[in-house]
C-alpha positions in Angstrom: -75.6 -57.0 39.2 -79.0 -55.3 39.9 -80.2 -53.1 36.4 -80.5 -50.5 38.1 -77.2 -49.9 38.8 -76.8 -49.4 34.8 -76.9 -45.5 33.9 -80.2 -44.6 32.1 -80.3 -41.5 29.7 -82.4 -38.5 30.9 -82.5 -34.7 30.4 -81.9 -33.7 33.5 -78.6 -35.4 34.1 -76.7 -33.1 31.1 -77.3 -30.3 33.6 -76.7 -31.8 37.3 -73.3 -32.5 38.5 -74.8 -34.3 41.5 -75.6 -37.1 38.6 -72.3 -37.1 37.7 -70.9 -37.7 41.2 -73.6 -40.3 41.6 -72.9 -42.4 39.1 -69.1 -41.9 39.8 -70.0 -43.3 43.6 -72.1 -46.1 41.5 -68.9 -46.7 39.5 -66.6 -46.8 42.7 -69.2 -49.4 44.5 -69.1 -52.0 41.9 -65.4 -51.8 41.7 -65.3 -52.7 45.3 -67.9 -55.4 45.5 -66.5 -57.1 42.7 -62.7 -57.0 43.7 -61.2 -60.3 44.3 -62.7 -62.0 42.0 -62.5 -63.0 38.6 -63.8 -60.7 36.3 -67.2 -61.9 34.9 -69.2 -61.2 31.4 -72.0 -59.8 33.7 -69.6 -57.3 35.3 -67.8 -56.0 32.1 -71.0 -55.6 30.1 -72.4 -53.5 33.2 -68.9 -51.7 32.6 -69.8 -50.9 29.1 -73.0 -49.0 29.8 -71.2 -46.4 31.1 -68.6 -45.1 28.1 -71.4 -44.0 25.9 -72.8 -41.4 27.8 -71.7 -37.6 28.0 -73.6 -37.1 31.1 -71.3 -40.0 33.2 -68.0 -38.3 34.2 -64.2 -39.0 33.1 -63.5 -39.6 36.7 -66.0 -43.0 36.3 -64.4 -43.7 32.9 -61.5 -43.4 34.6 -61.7 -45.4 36.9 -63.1 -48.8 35.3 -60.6 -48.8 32.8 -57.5 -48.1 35.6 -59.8 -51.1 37.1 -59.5 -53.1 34.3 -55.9 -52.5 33.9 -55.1 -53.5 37.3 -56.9 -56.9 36.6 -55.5 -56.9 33.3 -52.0 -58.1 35.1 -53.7 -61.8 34.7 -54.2 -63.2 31.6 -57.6 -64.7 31.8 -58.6 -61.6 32.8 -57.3 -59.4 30.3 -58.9 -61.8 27.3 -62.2 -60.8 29.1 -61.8 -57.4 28.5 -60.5 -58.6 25.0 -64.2 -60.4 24.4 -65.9 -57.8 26.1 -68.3 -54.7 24.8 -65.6 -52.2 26.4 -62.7 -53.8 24.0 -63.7 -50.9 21.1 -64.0 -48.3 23.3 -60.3 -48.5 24.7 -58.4 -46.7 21.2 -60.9 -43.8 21.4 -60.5 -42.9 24.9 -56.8 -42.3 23.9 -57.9 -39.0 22.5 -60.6 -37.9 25.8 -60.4 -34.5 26.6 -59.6 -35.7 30.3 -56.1 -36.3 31.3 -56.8 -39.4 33.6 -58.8 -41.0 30.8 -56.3 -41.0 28.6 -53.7 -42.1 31.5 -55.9 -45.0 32.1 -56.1 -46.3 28.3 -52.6 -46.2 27.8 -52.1 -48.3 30.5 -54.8 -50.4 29.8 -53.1 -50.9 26.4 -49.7 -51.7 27.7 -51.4 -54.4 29.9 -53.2 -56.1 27.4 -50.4 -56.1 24.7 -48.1 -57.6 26.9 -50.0 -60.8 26.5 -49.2 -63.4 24.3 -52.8 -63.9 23.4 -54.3 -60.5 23.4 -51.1 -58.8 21.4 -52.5 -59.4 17.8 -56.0 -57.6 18.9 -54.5 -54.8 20.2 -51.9 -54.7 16.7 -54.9 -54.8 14.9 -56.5 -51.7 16.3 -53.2 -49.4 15.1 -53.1 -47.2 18.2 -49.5 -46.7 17.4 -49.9 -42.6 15.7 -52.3 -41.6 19.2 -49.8 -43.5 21.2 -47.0 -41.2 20.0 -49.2 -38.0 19.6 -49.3 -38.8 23.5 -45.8 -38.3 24.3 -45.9 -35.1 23.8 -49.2 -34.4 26.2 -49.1 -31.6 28.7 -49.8 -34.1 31.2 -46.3 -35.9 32.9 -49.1 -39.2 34.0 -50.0 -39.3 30.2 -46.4 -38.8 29.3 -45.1 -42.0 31.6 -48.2 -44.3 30.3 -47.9 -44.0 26.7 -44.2 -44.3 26.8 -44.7 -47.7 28.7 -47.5 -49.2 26.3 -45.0 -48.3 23.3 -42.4 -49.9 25.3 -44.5 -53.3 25.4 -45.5 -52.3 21.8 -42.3 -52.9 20.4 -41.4 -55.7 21.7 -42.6 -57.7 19.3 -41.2 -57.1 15.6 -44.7 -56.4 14.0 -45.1 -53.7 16.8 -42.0 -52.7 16.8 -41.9 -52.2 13.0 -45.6 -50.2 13.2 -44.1 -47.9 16.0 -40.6 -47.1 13.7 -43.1 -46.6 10.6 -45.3 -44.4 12.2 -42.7 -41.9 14.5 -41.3 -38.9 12.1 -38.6 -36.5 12.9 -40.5 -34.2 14.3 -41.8 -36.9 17.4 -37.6 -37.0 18.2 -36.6 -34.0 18.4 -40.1 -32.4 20.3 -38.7 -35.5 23.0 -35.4 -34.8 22.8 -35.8 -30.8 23.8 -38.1 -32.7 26.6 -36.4 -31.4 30.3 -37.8 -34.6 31.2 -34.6 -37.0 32.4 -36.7 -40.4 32.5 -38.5 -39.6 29.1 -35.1 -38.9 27.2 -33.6 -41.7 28.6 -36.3 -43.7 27.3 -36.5 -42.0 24.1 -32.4 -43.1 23.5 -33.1 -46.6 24.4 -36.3 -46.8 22.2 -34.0 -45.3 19.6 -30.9 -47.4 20.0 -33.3 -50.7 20.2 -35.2 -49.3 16.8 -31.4 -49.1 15.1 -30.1 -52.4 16.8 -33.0 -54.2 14.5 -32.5 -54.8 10.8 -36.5 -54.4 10.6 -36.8 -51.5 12.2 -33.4 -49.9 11.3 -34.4 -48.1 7.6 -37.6 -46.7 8.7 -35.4 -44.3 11.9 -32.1 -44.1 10.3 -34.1 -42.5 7.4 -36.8 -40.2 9.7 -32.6 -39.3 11.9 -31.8 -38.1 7.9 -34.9 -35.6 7.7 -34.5 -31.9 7.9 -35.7 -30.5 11.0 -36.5 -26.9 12.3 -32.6 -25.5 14.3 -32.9 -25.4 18.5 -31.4 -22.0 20.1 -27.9 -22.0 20.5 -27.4 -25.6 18.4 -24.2 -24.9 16.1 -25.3 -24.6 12.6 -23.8 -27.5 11.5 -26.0 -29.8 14.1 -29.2 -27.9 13.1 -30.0 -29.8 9.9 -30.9 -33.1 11.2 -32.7 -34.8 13.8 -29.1 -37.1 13.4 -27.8 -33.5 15.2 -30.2 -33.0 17.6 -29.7 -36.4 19.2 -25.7 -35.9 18.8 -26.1 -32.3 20.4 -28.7 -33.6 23.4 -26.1 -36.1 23.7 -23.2 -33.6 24.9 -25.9 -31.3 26.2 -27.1 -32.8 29.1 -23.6 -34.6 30.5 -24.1 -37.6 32.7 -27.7 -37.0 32.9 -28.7 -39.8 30.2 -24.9 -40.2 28.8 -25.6 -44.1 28.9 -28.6 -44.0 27.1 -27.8 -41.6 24.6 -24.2 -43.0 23.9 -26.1 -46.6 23.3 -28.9 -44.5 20.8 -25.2 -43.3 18.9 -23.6 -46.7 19.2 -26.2 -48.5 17.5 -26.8 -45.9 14.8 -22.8 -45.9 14.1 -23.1 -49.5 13.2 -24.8 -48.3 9.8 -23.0 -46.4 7.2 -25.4 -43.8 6.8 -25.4 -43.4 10.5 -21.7 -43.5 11.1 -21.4 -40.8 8.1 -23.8 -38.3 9.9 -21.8 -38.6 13.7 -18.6 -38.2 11.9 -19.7 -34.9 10.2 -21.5 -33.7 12.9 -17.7 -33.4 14.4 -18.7 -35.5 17.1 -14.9 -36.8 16.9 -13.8 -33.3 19.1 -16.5 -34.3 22.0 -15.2 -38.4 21.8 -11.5 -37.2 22.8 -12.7 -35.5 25.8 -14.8 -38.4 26.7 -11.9 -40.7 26.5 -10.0 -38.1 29.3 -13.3 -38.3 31.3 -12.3 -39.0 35.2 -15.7 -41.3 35.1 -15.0 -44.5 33.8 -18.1 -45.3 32.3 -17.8 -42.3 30.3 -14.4 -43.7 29.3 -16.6 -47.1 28.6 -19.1 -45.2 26.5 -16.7 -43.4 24.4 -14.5 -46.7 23.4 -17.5 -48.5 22.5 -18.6 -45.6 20.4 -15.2 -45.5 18.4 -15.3 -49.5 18.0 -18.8 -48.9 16.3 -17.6 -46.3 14.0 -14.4 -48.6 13.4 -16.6 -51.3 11.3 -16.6 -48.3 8.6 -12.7 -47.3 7.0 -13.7 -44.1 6.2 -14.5 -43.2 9.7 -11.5 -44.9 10.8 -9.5 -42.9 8.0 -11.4 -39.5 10.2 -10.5 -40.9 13.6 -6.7 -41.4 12.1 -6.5 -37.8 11.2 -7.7 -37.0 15.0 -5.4 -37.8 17.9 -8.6 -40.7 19.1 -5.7 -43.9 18.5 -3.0 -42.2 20.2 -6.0 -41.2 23.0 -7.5 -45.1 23.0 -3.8 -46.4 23.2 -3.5 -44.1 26.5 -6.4 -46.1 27.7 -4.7 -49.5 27.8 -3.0 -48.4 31.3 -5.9 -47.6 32.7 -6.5 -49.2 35.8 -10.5 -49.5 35.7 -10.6 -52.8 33.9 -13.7 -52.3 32.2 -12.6 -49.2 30.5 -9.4 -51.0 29.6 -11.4 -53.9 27.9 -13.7 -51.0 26.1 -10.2 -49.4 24.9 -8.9 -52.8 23.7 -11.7 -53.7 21.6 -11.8 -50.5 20.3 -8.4 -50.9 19.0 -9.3 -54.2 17.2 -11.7 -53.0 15.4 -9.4 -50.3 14.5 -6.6 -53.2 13.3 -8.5 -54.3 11.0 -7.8 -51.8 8.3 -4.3 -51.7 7.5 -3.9 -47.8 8.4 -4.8 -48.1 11.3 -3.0 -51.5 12.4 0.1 -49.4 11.3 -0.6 -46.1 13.6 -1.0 -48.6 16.8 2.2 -50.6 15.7 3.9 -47.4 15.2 3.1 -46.1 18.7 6.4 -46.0 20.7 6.4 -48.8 23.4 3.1 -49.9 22.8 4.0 -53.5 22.2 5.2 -53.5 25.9 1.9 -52.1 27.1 0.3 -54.9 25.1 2.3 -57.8 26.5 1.3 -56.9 30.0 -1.9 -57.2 29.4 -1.3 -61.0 27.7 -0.5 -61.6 31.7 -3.7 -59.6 33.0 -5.9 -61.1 35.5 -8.6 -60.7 33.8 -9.4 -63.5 31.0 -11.8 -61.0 28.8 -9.0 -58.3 28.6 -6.8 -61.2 27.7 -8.8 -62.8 25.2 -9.2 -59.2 23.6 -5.4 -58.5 23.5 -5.0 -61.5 21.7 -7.3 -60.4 19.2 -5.7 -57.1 18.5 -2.1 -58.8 18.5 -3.9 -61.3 15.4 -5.1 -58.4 14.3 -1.8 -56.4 13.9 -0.1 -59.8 12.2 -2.4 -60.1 9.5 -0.6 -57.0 8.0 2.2 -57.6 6.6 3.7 -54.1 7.6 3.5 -55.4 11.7 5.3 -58.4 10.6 7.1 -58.2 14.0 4.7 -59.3 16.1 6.5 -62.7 15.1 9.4 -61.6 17.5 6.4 -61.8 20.2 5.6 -65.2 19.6 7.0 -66.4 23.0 5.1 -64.3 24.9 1.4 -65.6 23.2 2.6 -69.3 23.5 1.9 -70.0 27.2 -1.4 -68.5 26.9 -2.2 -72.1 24.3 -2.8 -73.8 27.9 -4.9 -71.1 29.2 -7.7 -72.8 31.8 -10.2 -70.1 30.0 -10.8 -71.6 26.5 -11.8 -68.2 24.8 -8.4 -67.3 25.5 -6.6 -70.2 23.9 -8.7 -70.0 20.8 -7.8 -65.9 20.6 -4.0 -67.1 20.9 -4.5 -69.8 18.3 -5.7 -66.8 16.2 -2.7 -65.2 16.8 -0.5 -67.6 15.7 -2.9 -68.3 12.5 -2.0 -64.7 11.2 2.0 -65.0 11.9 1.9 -68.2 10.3 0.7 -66.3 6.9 4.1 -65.2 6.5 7.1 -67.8 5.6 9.5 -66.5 8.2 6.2 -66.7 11.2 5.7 -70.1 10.7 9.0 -71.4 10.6 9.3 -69.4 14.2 5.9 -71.1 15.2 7.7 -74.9 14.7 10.6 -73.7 16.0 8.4 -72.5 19.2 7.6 -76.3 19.4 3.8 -75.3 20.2 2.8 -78.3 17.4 1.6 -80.5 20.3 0.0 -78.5 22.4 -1.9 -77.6 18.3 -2.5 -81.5 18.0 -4.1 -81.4 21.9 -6.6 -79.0 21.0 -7.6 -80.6 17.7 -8.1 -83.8 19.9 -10.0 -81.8 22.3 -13.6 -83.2 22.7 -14.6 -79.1 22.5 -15.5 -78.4 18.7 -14.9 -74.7 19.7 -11.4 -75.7 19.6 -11.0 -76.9 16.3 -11.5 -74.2 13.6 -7.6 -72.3 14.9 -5.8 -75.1 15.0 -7.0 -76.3 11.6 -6.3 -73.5 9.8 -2.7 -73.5 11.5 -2.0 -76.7 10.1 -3.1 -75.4 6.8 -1.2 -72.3 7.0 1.8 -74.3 8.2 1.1 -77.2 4.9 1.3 -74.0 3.1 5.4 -73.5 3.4 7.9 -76.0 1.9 10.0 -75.6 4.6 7.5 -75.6 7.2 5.4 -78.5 5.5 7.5 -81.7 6.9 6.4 -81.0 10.3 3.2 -81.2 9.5 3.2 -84.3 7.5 5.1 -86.0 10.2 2.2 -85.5 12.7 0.0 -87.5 10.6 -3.0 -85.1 10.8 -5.0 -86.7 7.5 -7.3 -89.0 9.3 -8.2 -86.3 12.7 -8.7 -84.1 9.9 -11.2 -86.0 8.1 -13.2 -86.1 10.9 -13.3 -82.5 11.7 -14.7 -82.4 8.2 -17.7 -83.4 9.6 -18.4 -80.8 12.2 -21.3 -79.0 12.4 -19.7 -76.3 12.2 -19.7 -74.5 9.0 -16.4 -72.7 9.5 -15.1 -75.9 11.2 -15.5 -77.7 8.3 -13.9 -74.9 5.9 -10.9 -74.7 8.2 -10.5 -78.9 7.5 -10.9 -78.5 4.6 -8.2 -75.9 4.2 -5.7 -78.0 6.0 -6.2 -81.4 3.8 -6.2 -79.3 0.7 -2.3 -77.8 1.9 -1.6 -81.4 2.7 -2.8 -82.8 -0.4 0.0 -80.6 -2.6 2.5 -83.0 -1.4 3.4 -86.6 -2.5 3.4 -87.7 1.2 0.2 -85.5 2.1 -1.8 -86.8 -1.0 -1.0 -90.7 0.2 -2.1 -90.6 3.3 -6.0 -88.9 1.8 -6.0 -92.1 -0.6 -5.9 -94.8 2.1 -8.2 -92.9 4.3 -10.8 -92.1 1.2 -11.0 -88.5 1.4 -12.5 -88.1 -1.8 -16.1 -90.0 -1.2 -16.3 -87.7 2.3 -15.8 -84.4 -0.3 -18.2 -85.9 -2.7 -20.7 -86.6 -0.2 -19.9 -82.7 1.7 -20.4 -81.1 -1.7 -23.6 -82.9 -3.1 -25.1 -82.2 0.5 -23.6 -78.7 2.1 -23.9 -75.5 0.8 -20.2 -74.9 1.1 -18.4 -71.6 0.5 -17.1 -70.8 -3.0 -13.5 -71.1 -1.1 -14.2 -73.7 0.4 -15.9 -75.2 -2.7 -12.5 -74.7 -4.8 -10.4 -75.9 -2.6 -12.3 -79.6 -2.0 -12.3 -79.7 -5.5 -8.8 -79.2 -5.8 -8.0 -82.3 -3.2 -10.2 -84.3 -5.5 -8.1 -83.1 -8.2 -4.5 -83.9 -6.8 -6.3 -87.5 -5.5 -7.1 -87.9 -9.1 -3.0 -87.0 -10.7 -1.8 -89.3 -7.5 -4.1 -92.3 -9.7 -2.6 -91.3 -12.8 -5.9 -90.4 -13.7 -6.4 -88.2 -16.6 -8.8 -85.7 -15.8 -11.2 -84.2 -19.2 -13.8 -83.6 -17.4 -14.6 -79.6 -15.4 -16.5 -78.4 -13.5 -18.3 -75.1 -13.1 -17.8 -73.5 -9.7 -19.6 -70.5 -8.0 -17.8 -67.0 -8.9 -17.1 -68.6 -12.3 -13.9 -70.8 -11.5 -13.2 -73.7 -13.0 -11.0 -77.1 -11.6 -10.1 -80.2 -12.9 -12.2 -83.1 -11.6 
């Protein structure tokens, strides 16, 4: 490039705007000339010259760095902007008077972050506070440009962490008031992705917490919080962003602290008329919003004293299947606490509804009701789902293996109680249990070896198991890879190994130098732990051994060895 085309400083040019346009016209002819080709050191350090000077417009500025952020799509080029005299500039410009400037950084940024190779640079220059002063420009360009660099920003964790350090309360709710569709939607998903990280979580769930200044016409009990400006926007704007904001409220439900703030913000009253929503995404949103707040009890214990079970239960005739699945998972989360297994249980011809759906076309909603029928029988006070047994046993040869293993589950939980697993034997399902454990699949192993164990468990129920001859397949599944695999064996040998004709069998197939060898080597559950030692134990009475020795196990329990 000739030198002359370089800007030179001289009085007259602070005071002539035809300089200005000249040297944008300069600017715009060396973009052309040098377009298609591979950016060189010659070109950029030409580029350079021009940033320095007040007398060379924003418009030129402008345009070599939305230039450079075109070519910045390749790699190669952007580490030459990387190496290149312009590379310091870029931060600064974030703060130019001129709109386009600004525009053109941002972008600039966002291109060269989203390299591998030019990410750490552009961490290392901390844009992140200017980058979020910049969402709330006047300027909609600016607006779009900064969001999308902060987008590319956080998607690496030392980004993203900067970004969730560096936002306060006040940058959320300033967006959220935004009438600006596409920026609050972004805003939510930035937000939910933030709370869906455990590296990023603390840092929002504590700036959510901070007190904030009360928006017109926000009920006073929603003014306190950015937690009840987000909740508020969220019922606010309708359908507008719904699925963005109900994914920001999801993902912040999933912490206690979170899920303590949407349940006193009452947002229970606005989650029934959701579920009754004709959309069924709405429906969708507001199921997967309950399940969320169902990992907590004493949310669950708040949604028990509302009518959301009995409106969730509605739910399971719905005919848009993905609601339905929404509503069903919703409900085993629910199950899980015993208060609430008992409200579903107690619903009047729910278990008919729930049988259905074992037959439903679809092999998700299937799987799930599975899980919330396990889920009922754990508790002791929906000990009838053993009278259902019949109805789960077919779905044991289900072609969809998800499906098999949530109705192995089922009959694990029945088979807790004495009068459930003598009903499982008597269902004659034992060799479709010895097909799976054969199965080549180690995804169908961990069920069906707890359901031996459980069924080991029960004199009565304990022949039928020894009869199968189960030591030896057992052994084996020992040594899956599978941690909970290899608990579940584990489990099963250690019922077995209570009785004279279980512990024989163990002896001839030298179960004690495998739990030797899987203790010395595996870091095994304190369960789990307990329970191999307590095969080793009954191996060692079978000898006639007498035992002096103990050892000292994790949570300060004590065998025989």
């Amino acid at each position: 490039m000739q030198p002359s085309t370089r800007p030179e400083s001289r009085p007259e040019h602070t005071s002539k705007p035809l300089m200005r346009w000249m040297y944008y016209r300069q600017v715009s002819e060396i973009i052309r000339k040098n377009r298609g080709t591979p950016l060189s050191n010659e070109t950029l350090e030409l580029y350079s010259t021009y940033f320095p000077w007040d007398f060379v417009s924003w418009s030129a500025k402008a345009a070599i760095l939305s230039e450079l952020a075109d070519r910045s799509e390749s790699e190669g080029d952007a580490r030459a902007v990387l190496n290149s005299p312009i590379f310091p500039h870029i931060a600064q410009l974030l703060e130019s008077p001129d709109f386009k400037t600004r525009s053109s950084s941002c972008r600039l940024l966002g291109k060269l972050v989203s390299h591998k190779s030019t990410r750490l640079a552009i961490l290392k220059l901390e844009p992140f506070e200017r980058l979020l002063l910049l969402l709330h420009d006047k300027h909609w360009e600016v607006i779009l440009e900064a969001a999308s660099a902060i987008s590319e920003l956080v998607r690496r964790l030392d980004g993203a962490q900067a970004i969730a350090n560096a936002m306060t309360a006040a940058h959320v709710v300033i967006l959220l008031r935004s009438t600006k569709w596409s920026l609050l939607e972004w805003l939510c998903l930035l937000l939910g992705q933030f709370v869906g990280s455990e590296a990023t979580a603390p840092a929002i769930l504590r700036l959510l917490g901070q007190p904030v200044g009360p928006e017109a016409n926000v009920p006073t009990y929603l003014k306190l919080t950015a937690y009840g400006q987000l909740i508020f926007f969220h019922f606010r704007h309708g359908a507008a962003c719904l699925r963005e904001a109900s994914y920001a409220l999801f993902q912040i439900a999933r912490w206690p602290d979170g899920a303590e703030a949407i349940i006193d913000a009452k947002v229970l009253d606005k989650v029934l008329d959701l579920l009754q929503s004709p959309s069924p995404n709405e429906r969708k949103w507001a199921c997967q919003l309950v399940a969320a707040l169902a990992d907590h009890e004493f949310a669950v214990n708040a949604m028990l004293h509302s009518i959301v079970c009995v409106r969730l239960l509605s739910l399971l005739r719905d005919q848009e299947s993905w609601a339905l699945l929404a509503a069903t998972s919703a409900l085993v989360q629910i199950a899980r606490w015993p208060d609430g297994a008992q409200v579903i249980a107690d619903e009047e011809g729910i278990m008919d509804v729930i049988l259905i759906l074992l037959q439903s076309p679809s092999s998700a909603v299937r799987e799930c009701t599975c899980r919330l029928l396990g889920r009922l029988a754990r508790h002791d006070r929906t000990a009838w789902a053993v009278s259902y047994l019949k109805s789960c046993v077919p779905l044991l040869k289900d072609e969809e293996p998800q499906v098999t293993e949530s109705a192995m589950y089922i009959l694990t939980q029945i088979a807790r109680r004495l009068d459930g697993a003598k009903a499982i034997v008597d269902a004659q399902v034992l060799n479709q249990v010895l097909k799976l454990l054969e199965a080549p699949d180690p995804t169908h192993w961990k069920w069906p070896c707890t359901l031996v164990g459980r069924l080991a468990s029960h004199g009565p129920t304990a022949p039928a198991i020894l009869e199968l001859n189960l030591s030896a397949l057992l052994r084996s599944r020992c040594l899956s890879c599978e941690p909970e695999t290899c608990a579940s064996a584990i489990f099963a040998l250690c019922a077995i190994s209570e009785w004279p004709d279980g512990v024989e069998p163990l002896e001839k197939i030298h179960v004690d130098a495998l739990l030797r060898e899987l203790l010395a080597g595996r870091s095994l559950q304190a369960e789990t732990r307990v329970q191999a030692y307590k095969i080793l134990n009954n191996l060692a009475r079978y000898r006639g051994i007498e035992v002096s020795k103990f050892s000292k196990l994790p949570n300060g329990v004590r065998i025989e060895l």
